[in-house]
TIDO-690547 format. One line per field, with one value per residue (C-alpha): residue number from 1; chain; x, y, z; residue in one letter. Coordinates in Angstrom, 2 decimals, decimal comma. Example, Ala and Ser with C-alpha at 12.3 -4.5 7.8 and 13.67 -1.06 7.14 Angstrom:
<votors>
drendren = 1; 2
torlo = A; A
X = 12,30; 13,67
Y = -4,50; -1,06
Z = 7,80; 7,14
doza = A; S
</votors>
This chain:
<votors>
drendren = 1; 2; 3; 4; 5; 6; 7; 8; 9; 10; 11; 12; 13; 14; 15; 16; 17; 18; 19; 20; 21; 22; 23; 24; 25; 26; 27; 28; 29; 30; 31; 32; 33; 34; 35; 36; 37; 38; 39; 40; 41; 42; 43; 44; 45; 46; 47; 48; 49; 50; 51; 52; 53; 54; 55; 56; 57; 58; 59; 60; 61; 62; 63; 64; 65; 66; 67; 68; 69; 70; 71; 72; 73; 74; 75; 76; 77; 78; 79; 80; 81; 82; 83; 84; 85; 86; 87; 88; 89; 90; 91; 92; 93; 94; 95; 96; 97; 98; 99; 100; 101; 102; 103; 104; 105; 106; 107; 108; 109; 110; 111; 112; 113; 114; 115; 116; 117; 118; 119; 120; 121; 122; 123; 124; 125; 126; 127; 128; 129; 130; 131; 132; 133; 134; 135; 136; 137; 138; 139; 140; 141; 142; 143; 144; 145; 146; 147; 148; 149; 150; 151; 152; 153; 154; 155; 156; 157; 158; 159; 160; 161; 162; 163; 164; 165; 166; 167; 168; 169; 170; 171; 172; 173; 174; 175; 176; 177; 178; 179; 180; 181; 182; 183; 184; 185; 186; 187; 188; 189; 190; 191; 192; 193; 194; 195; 196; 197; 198; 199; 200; 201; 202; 203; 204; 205; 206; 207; 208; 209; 210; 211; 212; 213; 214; 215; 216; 217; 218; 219; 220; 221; 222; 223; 224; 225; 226; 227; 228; 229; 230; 231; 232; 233; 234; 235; 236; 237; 238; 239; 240; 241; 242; 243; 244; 245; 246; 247; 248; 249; 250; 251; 252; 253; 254; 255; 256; 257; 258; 259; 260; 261; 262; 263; 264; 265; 266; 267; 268; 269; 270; 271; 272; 273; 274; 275; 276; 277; 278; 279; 280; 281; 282; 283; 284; 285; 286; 287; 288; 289; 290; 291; 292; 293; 294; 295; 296; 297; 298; 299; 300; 301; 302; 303; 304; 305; 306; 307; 308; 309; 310; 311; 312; 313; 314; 315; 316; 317; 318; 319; 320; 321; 322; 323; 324; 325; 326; 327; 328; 329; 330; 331; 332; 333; 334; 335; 336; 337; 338; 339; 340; 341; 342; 343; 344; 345; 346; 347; 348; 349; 350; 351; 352; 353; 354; 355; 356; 357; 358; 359; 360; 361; 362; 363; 364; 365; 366; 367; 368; 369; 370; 371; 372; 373; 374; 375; 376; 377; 378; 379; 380; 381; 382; 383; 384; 385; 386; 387; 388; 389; 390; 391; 392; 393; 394; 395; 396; 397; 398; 399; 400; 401; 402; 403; 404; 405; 406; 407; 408; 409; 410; 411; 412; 413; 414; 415; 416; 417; 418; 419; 420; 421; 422; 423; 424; 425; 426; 427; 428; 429; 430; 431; 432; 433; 434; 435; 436; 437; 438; 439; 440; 441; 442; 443; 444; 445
torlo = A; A; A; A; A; A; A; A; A; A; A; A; A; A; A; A; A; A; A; A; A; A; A; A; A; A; A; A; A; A; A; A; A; A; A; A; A; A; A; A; A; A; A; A; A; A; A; A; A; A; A; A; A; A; A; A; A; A; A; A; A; A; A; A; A; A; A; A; A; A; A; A; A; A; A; A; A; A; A; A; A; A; A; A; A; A; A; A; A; A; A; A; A; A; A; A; A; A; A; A; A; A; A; A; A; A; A; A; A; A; A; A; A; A; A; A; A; A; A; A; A; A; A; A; A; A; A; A; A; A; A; A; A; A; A; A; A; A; A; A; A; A; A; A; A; A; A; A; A; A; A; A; A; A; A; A; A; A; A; A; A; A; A; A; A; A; A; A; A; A; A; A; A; A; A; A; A; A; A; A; A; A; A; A; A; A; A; A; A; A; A; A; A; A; A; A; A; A; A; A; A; A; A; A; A; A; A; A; A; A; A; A; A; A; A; A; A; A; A; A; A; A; A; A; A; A; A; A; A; A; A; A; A; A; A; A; A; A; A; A; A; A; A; A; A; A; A; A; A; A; A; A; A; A; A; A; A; A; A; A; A; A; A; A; A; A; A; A; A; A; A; A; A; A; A; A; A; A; A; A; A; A; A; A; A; A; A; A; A; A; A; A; A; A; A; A; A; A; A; A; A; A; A; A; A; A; A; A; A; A; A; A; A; A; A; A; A; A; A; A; A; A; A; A; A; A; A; A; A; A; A; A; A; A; A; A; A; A; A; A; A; A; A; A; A; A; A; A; A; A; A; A; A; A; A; A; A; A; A; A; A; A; A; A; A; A; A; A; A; A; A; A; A; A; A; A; A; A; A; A; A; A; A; A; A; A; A; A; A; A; A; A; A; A; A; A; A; A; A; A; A; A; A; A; A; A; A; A; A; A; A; A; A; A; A; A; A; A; A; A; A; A; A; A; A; A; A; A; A; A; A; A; A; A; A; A; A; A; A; A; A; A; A; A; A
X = 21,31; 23,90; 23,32; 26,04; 26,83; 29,53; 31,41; 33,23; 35,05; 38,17; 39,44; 41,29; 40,78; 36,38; 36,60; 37,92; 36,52; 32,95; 34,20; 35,00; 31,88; 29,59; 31,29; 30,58; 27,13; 27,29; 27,33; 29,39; 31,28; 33,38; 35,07; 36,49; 38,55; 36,98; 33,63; 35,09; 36,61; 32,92; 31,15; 33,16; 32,58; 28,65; 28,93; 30,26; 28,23; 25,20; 24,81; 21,68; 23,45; 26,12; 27,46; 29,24; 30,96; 29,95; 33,28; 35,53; 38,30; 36,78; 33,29; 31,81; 28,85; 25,71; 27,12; 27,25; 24,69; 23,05; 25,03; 23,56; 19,86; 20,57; 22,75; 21,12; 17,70; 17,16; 20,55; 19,56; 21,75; 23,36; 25,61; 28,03; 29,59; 31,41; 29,88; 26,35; 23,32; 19,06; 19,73; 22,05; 20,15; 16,99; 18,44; 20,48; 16,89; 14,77; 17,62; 16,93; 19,16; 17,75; 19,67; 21,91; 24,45; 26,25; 29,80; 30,98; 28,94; 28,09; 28,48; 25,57; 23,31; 24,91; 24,50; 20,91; 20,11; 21,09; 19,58; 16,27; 16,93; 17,83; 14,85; 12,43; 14,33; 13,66; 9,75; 9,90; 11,15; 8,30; 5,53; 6,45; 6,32; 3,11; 1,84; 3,11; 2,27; -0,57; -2,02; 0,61; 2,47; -0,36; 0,59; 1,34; -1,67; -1,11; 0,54; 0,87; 4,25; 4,48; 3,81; 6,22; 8,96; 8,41; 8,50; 11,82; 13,11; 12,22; 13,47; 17,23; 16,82; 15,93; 19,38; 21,22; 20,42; 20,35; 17,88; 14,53; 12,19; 9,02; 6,80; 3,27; -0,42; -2,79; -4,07; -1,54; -0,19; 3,24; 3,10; 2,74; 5,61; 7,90; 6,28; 7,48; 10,97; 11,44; 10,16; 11,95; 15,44; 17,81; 16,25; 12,85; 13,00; 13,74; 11,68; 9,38; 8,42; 6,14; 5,70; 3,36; 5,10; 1,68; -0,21; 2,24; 1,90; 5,28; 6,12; 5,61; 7,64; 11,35; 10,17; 8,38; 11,38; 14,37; 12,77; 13,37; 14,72; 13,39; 12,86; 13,66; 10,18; 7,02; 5,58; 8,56; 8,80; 10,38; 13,27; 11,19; 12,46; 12,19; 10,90; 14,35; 15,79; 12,44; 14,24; 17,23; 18,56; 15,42; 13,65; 12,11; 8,72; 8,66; 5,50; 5,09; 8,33; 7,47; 5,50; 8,37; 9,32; 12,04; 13,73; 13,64; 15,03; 18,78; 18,33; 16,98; 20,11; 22,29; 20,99; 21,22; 24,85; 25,95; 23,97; 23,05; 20,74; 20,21; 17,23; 15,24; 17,22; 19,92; 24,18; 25,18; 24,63; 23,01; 24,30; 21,70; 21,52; 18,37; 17,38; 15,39; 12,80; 10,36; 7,29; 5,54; 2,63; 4,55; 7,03; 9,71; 11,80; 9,36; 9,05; 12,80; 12,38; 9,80; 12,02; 9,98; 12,50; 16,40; 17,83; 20,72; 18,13; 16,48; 19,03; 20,46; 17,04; 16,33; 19,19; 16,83; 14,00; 10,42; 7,55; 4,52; 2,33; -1,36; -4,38; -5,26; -1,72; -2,11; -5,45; -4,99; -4,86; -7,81; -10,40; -6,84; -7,34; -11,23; -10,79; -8,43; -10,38; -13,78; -12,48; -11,27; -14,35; -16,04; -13,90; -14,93; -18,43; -18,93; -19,82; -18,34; -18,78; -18,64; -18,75; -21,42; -19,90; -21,49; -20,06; -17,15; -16,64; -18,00; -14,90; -12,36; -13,55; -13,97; -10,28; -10,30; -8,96; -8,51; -6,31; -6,40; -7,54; -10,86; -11,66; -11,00; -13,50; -16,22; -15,61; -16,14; -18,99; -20,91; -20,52; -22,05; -24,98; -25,47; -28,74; -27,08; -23,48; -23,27; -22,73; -24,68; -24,08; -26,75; -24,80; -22,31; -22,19; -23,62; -20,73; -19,32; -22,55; -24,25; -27,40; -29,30; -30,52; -34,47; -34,72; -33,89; -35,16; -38,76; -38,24; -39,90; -39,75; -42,00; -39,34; -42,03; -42,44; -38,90; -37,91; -40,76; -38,76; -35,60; -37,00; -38,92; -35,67; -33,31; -36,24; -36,29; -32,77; -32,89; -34,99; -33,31; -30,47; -32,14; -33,69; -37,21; -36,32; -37,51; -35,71; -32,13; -33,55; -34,49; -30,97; -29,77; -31,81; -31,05; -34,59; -37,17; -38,96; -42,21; -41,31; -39,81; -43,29; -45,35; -43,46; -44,14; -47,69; -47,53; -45,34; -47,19; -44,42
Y = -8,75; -10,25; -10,87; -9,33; -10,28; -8,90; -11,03; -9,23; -11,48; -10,75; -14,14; -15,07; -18,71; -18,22; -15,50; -17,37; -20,24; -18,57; -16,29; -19,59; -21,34; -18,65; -17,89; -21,23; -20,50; -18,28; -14,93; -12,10; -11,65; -9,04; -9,22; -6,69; -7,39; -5,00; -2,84; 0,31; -1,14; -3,06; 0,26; 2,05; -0,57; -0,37; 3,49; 2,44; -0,68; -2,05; -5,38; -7,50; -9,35; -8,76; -11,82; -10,24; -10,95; -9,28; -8,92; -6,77; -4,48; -0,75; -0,81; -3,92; -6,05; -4,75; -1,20; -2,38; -3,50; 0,24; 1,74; -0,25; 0,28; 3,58; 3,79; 1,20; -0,03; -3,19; -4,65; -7,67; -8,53; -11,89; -11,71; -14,21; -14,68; -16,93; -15,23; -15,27; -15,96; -16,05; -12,32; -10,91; -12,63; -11,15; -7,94; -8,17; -9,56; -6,02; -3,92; -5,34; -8,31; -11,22; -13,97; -14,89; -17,49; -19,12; -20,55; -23,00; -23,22; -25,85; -24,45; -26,26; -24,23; -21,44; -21,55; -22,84; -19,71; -16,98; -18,84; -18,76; -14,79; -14,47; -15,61; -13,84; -10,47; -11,69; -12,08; -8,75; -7,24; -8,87; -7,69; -4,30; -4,53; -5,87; -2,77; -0,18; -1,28; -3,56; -4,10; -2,43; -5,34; -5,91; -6,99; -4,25; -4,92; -4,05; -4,90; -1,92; -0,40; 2,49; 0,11; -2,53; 0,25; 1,25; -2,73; -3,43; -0,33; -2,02; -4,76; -3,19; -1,01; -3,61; -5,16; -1,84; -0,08; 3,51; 6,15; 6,11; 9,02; 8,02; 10,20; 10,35; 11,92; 10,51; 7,69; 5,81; 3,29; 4,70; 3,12; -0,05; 0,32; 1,28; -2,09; -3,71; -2,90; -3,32; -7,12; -8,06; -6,29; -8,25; -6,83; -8,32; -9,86; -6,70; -4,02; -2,21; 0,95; 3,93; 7,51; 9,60; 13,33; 15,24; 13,29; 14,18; 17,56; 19,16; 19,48; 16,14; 14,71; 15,03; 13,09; 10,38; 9,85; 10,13; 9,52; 11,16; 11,01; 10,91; 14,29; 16,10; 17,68; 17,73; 14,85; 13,01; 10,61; 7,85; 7,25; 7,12; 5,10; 6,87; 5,05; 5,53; 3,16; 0,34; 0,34; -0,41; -3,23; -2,74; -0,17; 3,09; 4,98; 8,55; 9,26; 12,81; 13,98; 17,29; 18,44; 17,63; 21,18; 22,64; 22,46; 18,31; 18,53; 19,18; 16,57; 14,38; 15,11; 14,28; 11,33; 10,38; 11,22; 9,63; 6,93; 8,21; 10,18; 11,54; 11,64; 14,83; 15,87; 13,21; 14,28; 11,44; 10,14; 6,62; 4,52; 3,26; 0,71; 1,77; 1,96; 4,91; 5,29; 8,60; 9,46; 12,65; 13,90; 17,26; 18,81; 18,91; 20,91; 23,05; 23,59; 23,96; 26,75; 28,29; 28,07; 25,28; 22,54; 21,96; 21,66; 19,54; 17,39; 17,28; 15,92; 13,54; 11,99; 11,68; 9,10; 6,80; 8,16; 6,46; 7,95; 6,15; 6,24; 7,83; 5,31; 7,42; 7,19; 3,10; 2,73; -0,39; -1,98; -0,93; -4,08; -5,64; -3,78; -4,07; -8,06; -8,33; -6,03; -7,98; -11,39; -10,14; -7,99; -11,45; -13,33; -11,32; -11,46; -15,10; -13,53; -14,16; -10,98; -10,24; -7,22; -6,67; -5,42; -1,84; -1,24; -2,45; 0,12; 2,64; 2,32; 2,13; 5,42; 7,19; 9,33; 8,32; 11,17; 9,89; 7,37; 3,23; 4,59; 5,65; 2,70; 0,50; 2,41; 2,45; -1,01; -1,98; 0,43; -1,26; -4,69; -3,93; -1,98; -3,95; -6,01; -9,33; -10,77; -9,80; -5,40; -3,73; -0,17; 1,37; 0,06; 2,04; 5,80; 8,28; 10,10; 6,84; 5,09; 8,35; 7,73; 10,58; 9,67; 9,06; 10,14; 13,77; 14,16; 13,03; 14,80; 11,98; 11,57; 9,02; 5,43; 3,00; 5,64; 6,23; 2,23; 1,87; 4,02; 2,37; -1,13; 0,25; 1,34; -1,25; -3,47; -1,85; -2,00; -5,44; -6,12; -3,83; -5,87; -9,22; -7,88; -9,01; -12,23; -12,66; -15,43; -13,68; -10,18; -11,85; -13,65; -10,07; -8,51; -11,52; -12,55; -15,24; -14,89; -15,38; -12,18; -10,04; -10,99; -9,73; -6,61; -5,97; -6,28; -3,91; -1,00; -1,62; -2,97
Z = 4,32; 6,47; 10,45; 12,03; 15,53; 17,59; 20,56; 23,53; 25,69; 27,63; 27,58; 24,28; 24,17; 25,02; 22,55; 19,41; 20,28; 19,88; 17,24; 15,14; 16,11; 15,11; 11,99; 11,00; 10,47; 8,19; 10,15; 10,08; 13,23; 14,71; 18,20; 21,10; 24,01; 26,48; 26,52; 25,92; 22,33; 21,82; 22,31; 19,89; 17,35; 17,94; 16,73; 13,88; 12,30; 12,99; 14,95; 15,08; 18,47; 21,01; 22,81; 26,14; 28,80; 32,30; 34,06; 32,37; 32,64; 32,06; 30,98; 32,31; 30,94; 32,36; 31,72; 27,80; 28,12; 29,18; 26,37; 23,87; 24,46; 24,53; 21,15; 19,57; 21,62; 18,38; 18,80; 21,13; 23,97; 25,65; 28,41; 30,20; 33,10; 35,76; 38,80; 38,15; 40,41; 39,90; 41,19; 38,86; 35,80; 37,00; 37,18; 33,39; 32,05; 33,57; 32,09; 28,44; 27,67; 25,66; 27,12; 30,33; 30,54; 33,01; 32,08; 31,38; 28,55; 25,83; 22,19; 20,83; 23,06; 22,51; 19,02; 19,40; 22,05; 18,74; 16,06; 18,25; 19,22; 15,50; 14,31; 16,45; 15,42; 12,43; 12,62; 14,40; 11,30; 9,06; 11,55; 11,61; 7,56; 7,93; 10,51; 8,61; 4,97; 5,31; 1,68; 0,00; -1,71; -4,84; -8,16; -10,88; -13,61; -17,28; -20,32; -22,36; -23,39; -21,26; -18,06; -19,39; -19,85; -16,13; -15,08; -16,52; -14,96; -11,39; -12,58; -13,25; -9,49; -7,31; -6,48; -6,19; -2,91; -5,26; -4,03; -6,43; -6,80; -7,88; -9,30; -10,62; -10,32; -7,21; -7,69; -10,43; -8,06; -6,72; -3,34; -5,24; -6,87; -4,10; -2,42; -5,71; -5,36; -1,97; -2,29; -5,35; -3,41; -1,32; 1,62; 1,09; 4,49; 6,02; 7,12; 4,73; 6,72; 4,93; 6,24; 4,61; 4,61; 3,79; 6,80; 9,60; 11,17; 10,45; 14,51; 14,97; 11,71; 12,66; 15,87; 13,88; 11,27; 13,45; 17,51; 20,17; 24,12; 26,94; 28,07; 24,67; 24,84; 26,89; 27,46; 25,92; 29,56; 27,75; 24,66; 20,87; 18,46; 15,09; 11,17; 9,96; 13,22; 12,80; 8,87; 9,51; 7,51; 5,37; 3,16; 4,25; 1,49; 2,16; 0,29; -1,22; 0,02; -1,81; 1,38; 3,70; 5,54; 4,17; 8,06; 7,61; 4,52; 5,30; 8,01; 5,36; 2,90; 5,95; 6,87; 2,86; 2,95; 6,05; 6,62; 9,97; 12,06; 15,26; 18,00; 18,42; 21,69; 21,21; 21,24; 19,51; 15,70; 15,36; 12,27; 10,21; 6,70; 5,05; 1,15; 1,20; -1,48; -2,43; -3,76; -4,80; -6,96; -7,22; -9,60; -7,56; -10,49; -10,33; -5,97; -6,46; -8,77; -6,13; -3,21; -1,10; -2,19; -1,79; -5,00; -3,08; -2,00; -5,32; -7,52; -4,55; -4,02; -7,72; -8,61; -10,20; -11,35; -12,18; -13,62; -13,26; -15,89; -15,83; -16,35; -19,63; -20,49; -20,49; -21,31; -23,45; -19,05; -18,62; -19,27; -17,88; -14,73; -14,21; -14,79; -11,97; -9,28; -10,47; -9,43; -6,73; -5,51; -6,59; -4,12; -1,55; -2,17; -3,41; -7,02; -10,08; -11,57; -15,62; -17,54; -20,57; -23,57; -23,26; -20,43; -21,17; -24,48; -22,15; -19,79; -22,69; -23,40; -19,86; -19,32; -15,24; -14,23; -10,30; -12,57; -10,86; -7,55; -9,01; -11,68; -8,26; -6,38; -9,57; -9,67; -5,97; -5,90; -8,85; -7,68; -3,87; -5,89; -9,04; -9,19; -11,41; -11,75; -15,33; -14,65; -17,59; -18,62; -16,52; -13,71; -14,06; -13,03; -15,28; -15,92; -17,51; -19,20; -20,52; -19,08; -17,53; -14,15; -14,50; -11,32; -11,38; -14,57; -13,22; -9,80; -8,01; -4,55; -3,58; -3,10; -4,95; -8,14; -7,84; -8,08; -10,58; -13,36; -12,82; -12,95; -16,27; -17,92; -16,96; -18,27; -21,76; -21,84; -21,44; -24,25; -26,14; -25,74; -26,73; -29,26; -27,62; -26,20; -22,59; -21,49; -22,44; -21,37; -17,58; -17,14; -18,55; -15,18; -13,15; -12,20; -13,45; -16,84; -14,79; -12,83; -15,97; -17,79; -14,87; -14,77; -18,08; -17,93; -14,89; -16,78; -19,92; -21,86
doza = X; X; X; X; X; X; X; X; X; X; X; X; X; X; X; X; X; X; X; X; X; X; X; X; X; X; X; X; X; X; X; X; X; X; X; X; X; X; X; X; X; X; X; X; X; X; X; X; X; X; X; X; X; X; X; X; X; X; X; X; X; X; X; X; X; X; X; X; X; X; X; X; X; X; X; X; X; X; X; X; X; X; X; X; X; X; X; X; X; X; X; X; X; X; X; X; X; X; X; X; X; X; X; X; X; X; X; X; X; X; X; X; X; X; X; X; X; X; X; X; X; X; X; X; X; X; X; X; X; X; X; X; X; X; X; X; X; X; X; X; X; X; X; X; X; X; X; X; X; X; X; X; X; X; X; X; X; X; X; X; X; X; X; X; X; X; X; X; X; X; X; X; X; X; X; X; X; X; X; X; X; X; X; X; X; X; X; X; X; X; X; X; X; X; X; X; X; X; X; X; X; X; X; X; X; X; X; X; X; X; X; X; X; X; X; X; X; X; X; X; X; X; X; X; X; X; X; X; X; X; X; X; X; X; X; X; X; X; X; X; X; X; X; X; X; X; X; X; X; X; X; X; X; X; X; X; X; X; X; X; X; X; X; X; X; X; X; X; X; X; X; X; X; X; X; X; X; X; X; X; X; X; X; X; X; X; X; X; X; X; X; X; X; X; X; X; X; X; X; X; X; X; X; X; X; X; X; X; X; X; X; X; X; X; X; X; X; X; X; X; X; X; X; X; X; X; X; X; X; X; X; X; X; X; X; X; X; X; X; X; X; X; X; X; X; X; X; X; X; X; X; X; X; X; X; X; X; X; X; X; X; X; X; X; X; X; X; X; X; X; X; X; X; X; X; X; X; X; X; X; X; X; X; X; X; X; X; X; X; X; X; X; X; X; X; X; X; X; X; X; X; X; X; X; X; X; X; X; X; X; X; X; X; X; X; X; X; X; X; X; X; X; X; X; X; X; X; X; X; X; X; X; X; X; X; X; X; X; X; X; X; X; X; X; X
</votors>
């Protein structure tokens, strides 16, 4: 996305002169004689930085400068001036602006002082994409049609700034791939902000999405900044938009049609730039059909559509999937961590109904609680490997006789394995063959 700054400056020569200078660089700039014309031009786009001068006919600078935080509080601020003292720059710097400058002025810094301001907003941006979605941006695993299908289609959506509905059961991964297109879209640097719709209580959601001001409520003592404003420029996830109230929702379709919203108690509209991407586990044809969805909203939200693909649906990722989240359960444990080819056939076949989300959680599960690197089938849970649980079936309650039938049966399984060899069968159970012989004289075996 383009910076866009905006210079106000009553003098023509200062004004083109920066104008010129500052379009040099590469950013888009617009200009305005006076503040009353600058004001009305930061209603209508959005500007990263005004450059402004303090004396002016009409609205002056510092009054600009109070318009602006309260229009548009992440638009940063410099102001100049001729008439300046320590005072009057301590007094610009409480009320919000970024910068004050004392003319004349060299060009060089000037240029210097944005790209510095421009590149903290910029870091800004980044850490509130980190805040918000922290470990959301995770490869998509799996090479099996139906995922590849849903791949390309990211592929095609991520350089158009189209609505997307994504849609799929818990657990599949959707959040990933709204991450996905967001960082693969020309507004990768750019905020990447996600609001979970189910986890909000519905009294408090309008507030969260759009802000609110000071004094719009109880115990509102200071102006709110909403999601939708902290993405501007960027992307915004509204996960499982299908339990959004029915109230939000024609606020939501207005804010989709013109690219603007307004602050719980606020008069006037705020314009915002922000890709705005859903999620839902619901059928929203279906909610529509009851009543608890706008069929307006429906059909504007779903101008891109992506279904994402159930784990039994793409099972052929599978041993892809439980690879990746070994190594990197490994990583974290200093483990390399394999899988034994029992228990490998007995995940091919398990249908995961809590889809990725629950072969991730088997999978770090096992690895805290498995005895050996390689993970056998008795590691895994019984639902999965088959294998009654010795312990209920024996009712014991005393810890040693309790450890004593495990150890018995993961040692026959061993040998099993190894047909009888006790060197394999003791790598198998990750101990010493001295140690696997003694407890086999001690069980009898």
């Amino acid at each position: 996305m383009n910076t866009r700054i905006l210079v106000v400056e009553d003098e023509e020569i200062v004004r083109i002169t920066v104008l010129d200078r500052l379009k040099n660089h590469g950013w888009v700039v617009d200009q305005a004689t006076n503040g009353t014309d600058a004001l009305s031009l930061v209603k209508k786009n959005n500007y990263d930085l005004i450059i402004s001068d303090i004396r002016m006919p009409g609205i002056d600078g510092e009054k600009l400068l109070d318009e602006v935080k309260q229009f548009s509080p992440r638009t940063e601020v410099i102001l100049i001036t001729a008439h300046g003292n320590t005072d009057d720059a301590l007094n610009c710097l409480k009320k919000g602006a970024a910068d004050y400058i004392l003319k004349p002025f060299d060009l060089d810094d000037l240029t210097l002082r944005v790209e510095r301001l421009l590149n903290i907003l910029t870091i800004k941006a980044r850490c509130v994409s980190l805040e918000n979605c922290c470990d959301q941006r995770q490869p998509l695993i799996g090479s099996s049609a139906p995922m590849q299908r849903m791949l390309n289609l990211i592929s095609q959506v991520t350089q158009s700034d189209s609505t997307v509905l994504i849609h799929g059961e818990s657990g599949t991964g959707k959040e990933l791939v709204a991450a996905a297109i967001h960082y693969e879209s020309r507004r990768a640097d750019k905020p990447y902000i996600r609001v979970n719709c189910a986890a909000i209580p519905s009294g408090l959601l309008e507030s969260e999405l759009f802000g609110h001001e000071k004094g719009a409520f109880t115990g509102a003592d200071q102006t709110s900044i909403g999601k939708f404003e902290l993405a501007d420029q960027g992307t915004i996830l509204l996960d499982e938009i299908g339990d959004m109230p029915v109230v939000l929702q024609v606020k939501l379709l207005r804010v989709l049609q013109e690219q603007e919203i307004e602050r719980v108690g606020g008069k006037n509209p705020i314009k915002i730039d922000v890709r705005v991407l859903c999620s839902t586990t619901k059928n929203l044809a279906e909610e529509v059909r009851k009543g608890k969805f706008r069929e307006d909203l429906y059909y504007r939200l779903q101008v891109i559509p992506i279904a994402v693909p159930t784990l039994q649906e793409r099972k052929e990722d599978i041993l892809e999937l439980t690879a990746y989240f070994l190594e990197k359960f490994g990583k974290e444990r200093g483990v390399e961590f394999s899988l034994s080819g029992d228990a490998s056939q007995a995940l091919n076949k398990y249908p995961f109904p809590g889809n990725v989300r629950e072969l991730r959680n088997i999978l770090e599960r096992v690895t805290v609680l498995a005895p050996a690197p390689q993970i056998q089938l008795w590691n895994l849970p019984m639902e999965i490997s088959g294998i009654q649980n010795d312990l209920i079936e024996t009712k014991e309650s005393n810890l040693a006789a309790a450890v004593a039938v495990t150890e018995k049966k993961c040692i026959r399984s061993a040998l099993k394995k190894t047909s009888g060899n006790k060197t394999e069968a003791a790598e198998v159970l990750g101990i010493s063959r001295k140690n696997l012989w003694e407890k086999m004289k001690l069980y009898g075996l």
